[in-house]
C-alpha positions as CSV (number, residue, x, y, z in Angstrom):
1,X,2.6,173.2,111.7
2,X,3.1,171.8,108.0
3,X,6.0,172.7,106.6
4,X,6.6,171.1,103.4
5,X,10.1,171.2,101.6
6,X,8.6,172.8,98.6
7,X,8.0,175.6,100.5
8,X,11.2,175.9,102.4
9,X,13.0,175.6,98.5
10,X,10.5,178.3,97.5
11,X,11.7,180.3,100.1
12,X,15.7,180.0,99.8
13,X,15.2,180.2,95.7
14,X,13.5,183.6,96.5
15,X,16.4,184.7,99.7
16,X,19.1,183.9,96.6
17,X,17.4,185.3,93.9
18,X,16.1,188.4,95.7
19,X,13.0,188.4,93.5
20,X,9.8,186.0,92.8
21,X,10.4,186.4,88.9
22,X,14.1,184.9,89.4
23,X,13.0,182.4,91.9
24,X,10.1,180.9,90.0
25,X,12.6,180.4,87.1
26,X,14.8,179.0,89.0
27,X,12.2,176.1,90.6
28,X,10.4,176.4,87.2
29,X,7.1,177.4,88.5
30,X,5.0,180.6,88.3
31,X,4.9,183.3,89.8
32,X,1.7,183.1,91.6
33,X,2.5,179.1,92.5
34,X,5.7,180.5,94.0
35,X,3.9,183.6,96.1
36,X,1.2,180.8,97.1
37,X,4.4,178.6,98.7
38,X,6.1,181.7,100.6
39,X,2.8,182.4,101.8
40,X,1.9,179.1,103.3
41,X,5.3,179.0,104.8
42,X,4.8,182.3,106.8
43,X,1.2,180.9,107.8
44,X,2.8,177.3,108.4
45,X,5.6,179.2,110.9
46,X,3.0,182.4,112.0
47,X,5.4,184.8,111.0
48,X,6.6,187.1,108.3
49,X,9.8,185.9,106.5
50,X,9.8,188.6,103.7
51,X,9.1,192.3,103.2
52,X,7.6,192.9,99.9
53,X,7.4,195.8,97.9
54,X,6.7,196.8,94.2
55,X,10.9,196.4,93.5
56,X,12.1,194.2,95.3
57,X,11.8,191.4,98.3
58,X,13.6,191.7,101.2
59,X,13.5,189.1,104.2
60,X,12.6,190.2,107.7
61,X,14.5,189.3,110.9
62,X,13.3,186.5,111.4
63,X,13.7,185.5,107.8
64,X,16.9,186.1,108.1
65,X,18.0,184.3,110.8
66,X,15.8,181.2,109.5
67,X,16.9,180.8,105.9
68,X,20.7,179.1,107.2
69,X,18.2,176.7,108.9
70,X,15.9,175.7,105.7
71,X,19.3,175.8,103.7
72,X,20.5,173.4,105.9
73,X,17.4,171.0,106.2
74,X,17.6,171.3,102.1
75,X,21.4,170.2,101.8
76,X,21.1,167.4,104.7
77,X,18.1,165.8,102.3
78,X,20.2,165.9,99.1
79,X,23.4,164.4,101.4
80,X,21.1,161.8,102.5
81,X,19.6,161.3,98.8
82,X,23.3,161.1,97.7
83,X,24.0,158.7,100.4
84,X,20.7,156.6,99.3
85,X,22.2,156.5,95.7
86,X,25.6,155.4,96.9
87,X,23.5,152.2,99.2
88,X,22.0,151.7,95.9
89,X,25.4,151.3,93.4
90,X,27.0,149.8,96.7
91,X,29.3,152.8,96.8
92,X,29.3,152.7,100.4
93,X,27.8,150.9,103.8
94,X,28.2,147.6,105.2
95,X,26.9,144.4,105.6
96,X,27.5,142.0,108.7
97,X,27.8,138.3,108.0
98,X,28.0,135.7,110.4
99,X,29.7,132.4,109.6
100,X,31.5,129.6,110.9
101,X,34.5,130.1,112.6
102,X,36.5,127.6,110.2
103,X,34.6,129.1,107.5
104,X,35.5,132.8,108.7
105,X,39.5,131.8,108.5
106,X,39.3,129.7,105.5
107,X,36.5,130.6,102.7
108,X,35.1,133.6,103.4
109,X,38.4,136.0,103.5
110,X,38.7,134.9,99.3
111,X,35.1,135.6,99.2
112,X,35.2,139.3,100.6
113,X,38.2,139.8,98.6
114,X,36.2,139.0,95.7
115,X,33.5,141.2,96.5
116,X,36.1,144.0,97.5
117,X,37.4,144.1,94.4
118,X,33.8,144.8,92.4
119,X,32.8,147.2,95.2
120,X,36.1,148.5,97.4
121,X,34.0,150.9,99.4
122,X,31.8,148.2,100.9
123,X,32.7,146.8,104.1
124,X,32.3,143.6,104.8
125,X,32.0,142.8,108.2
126,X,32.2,139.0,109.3
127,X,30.8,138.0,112.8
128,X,33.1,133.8,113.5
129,X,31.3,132.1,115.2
130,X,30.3,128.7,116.5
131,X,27.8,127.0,113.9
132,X,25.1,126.8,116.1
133,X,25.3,130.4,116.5
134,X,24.9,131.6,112.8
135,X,20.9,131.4,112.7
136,X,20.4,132.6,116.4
137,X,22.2,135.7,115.3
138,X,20.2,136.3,111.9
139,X,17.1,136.1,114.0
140,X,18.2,138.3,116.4
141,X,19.0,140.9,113.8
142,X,23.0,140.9,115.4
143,X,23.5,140.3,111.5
144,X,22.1,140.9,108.3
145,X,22.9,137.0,106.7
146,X,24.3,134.0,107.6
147,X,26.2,131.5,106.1
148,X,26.5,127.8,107.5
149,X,25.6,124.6,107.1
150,X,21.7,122.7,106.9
151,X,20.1,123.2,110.3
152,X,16.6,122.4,111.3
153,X,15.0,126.2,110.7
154,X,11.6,127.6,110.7
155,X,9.2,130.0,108.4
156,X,10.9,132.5,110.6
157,X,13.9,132.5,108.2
158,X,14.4,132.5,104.5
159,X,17.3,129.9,102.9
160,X,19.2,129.7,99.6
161,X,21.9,127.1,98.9
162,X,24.9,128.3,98.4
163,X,26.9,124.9,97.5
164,X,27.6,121.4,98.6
165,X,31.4,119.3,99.7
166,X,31.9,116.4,100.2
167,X,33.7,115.3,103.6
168,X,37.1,114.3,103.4
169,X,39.3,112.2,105.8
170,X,42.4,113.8,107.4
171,X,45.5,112.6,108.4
172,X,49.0,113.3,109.2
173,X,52.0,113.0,106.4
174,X,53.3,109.5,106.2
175,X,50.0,107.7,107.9
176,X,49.1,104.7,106.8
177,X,45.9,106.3,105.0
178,X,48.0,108.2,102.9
179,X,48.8,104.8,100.9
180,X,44.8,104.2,99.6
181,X,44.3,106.0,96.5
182,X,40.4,106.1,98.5
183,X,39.2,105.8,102.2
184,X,36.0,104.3,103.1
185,X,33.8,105.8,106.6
186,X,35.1,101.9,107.6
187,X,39.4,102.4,106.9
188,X,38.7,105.9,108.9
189,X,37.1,104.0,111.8
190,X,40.0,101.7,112.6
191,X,42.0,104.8,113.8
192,X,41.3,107.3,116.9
193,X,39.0,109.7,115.6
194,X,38.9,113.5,117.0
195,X,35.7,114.8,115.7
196,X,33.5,117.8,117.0
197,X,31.0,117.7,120.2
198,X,27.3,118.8,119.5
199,X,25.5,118.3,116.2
200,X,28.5,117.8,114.0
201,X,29.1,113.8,114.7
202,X,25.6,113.2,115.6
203,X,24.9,114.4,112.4
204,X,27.1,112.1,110.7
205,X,26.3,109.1,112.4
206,X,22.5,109.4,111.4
207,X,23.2,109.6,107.9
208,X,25.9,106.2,108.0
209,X,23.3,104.6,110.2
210,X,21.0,105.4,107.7
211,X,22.4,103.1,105.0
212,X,23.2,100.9,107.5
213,X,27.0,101.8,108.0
214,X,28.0,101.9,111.5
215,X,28.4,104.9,113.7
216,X,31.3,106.6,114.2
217,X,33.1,106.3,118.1
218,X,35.1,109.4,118.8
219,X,38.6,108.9,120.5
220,X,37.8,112.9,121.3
221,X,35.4,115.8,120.7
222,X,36.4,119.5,120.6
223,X,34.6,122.6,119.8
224,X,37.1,124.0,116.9
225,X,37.9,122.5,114.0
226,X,41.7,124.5,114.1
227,X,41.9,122.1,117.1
228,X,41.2,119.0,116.3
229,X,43.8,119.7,112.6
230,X,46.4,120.7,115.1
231,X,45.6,117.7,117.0
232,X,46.6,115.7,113.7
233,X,49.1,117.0,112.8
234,X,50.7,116.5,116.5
235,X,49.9,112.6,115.5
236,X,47.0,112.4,118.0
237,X,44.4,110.5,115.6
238,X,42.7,111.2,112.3
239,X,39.7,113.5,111.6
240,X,37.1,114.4,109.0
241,X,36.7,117.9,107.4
242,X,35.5,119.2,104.3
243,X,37.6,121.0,101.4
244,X,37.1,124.5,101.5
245,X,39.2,124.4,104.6
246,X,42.1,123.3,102.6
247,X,44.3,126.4,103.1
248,X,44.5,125.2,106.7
249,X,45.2,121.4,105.7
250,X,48.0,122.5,103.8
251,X,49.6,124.6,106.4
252,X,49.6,122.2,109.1
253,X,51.0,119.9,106.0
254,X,48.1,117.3,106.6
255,X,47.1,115.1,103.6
256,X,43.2,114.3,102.9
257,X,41.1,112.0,100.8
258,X,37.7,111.9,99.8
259,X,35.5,109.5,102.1
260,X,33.1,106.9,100.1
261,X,31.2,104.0,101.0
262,X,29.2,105.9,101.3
263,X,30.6,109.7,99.9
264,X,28.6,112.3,102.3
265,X,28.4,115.9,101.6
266,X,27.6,119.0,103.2
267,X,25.5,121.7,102.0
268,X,25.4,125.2,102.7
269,X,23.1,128.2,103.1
270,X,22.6,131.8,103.0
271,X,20.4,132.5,106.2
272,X,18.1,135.8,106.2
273,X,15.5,136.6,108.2
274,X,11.9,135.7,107.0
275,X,9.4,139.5,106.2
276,X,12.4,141.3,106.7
277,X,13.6,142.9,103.4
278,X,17.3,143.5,103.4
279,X,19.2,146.6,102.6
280,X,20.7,147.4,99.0
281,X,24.1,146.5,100.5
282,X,23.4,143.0,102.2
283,X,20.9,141.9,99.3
284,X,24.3,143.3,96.9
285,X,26.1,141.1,99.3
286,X,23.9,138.5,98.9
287,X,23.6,138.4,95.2
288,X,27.6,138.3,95.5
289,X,27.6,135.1,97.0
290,X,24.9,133.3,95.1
291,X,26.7,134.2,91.7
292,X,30.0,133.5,93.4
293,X,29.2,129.6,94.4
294,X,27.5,129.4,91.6
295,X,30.8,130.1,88.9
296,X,32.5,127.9,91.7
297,X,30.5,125.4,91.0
298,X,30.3,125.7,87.6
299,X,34.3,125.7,87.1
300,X,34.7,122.6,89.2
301,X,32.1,120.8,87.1
């Protein structure tokens, strides 16, 4: 069985018109292109769906009883057209995102907000999580991007930076840090440091050992960076974070200054996954955020 949806239009044009000449005119084809469709149709199905006769056309039983069917498959292929055109103008859908949890209670909410505002019938839907956890996810298609710092990836995903901070050194109100108008990766180290386990201090250490600076020594490691600022701000050491999560630094009322000797940043990526094209609603998404960072960066310059 072929059954094309030329022919089922053919054949509810002729049910609603209840003749060929009004039914060709209404799909803006002959007469005889129009007979040709119907006809296929019955020999498509192996029925009769239409009595004919020199005055009129009537449909048989079975025509009948099949026309609310092809109506049906006819309006569910103009709703799902519609609903193409609204992926398409990012009139509807949604994108999932997964990003840092300190990221995911700091940055990104502005971010969405943003994007909300251009396109308010978009959802947005972030996946917090721990770093290590953003590119696993893209991968495993949990998510459609990622956003998170430089890792070591493969050709099996596809990065774009997003933007670069520098770190910054953290410390309770009324420390002793607070009186430098700057803080060296050496003032920092005279004070119990709570940094994070895994790749975050390892990170750091290569780069200061690579110009010859000396490692860092953790007084403590956890896994958040919300607990190691509430941490400081209960006067249990200093730490290091970076500025877009200054919303929490100002809440817990803890004052910061930009590291140098050397000054170290941190850059960012979008994460996708490599010969997988993304929807018109993440790739929308994704555009968002590139032109976003970018205007960031361009006002801070």
């Amino acid at each position: 069985m072929n059954v094309t949806l030329r022919q089922l239009s053919a054949f509810v044009a002729l049910a609603k018109t209840g003749g060929f000449t009004g039914a060709a005119a209404r799909l803006h084809v002959t007469q005889s292109a129009l007979s040709a469709l119907i006809r296929d149709l019955e020999q498509a199905l192996d029925v009769q769906l239409v009595h004919r006769t020199t005055r009129s056309v009537q449909l048989s039983e079975i025509g009948e009883q099949f026309l609310p069917l092809a109506q049906r498959i006819l309006d569910d292929l103009e709703l799902a057209k519609h609903s193409i055109c609204d992926l398409k103008s990012l009139n509807a859908g949604y994108v999932r995102v997964a990003v840092p949890q300190l990221m995911a209670c700091t940055l990104m909410p502005q971010v969405v907000a943003a994007f909300r505002q251009k396109h308010p019938k978009v959802e947005v839907r972030l996946v917090d999580c721990m770093v290590e956890d953003v590119a696993p996810r893209v991968l495993t298609g949990e998510v459609d991007l990622g956003v998170g710092p430089a890792r070591a990836v493969n050709e099996e995903f596809v990065t774009l930076p997003l933007f670069d901070q520098p770190f910054l050194a953290v410390f309770p109100e009324g420390h002793a840090l607070g009186k430098q108008a700057q803080v060296s990766w050496a003032d920092l180290a005279r004070y119990p440091l709570i940094s994070l386990r895994d790749d975050y201090t390892r990170l750091l250490n290569n780069q200061l050992v690579s110009i010859g600076q000396r490692a860092l020594e953790p007084a403590s490691e956890v896994g958040f960076m919300t607990t190691a600022l509430s941490m400081v701000a209960s006067g249990l050491g200093v730490t290091t974070c970076l500025p877009y999560a200054a919303s929490l630094l100002d809440l817990h009322r803890l004052q910061r200054r930009e590291l140098v000797e050397p000054t170290i940043t941190r850059q960012f990526f979008l994460y996708g996954r490599a010969g997988v094209r993304l929807g018109p609603v993440a790739q929308g998404f994704a555009d968002f955020l590139c032109a976003y960072f970018n205007e960031q960066h361009a006002h801070a310059s």
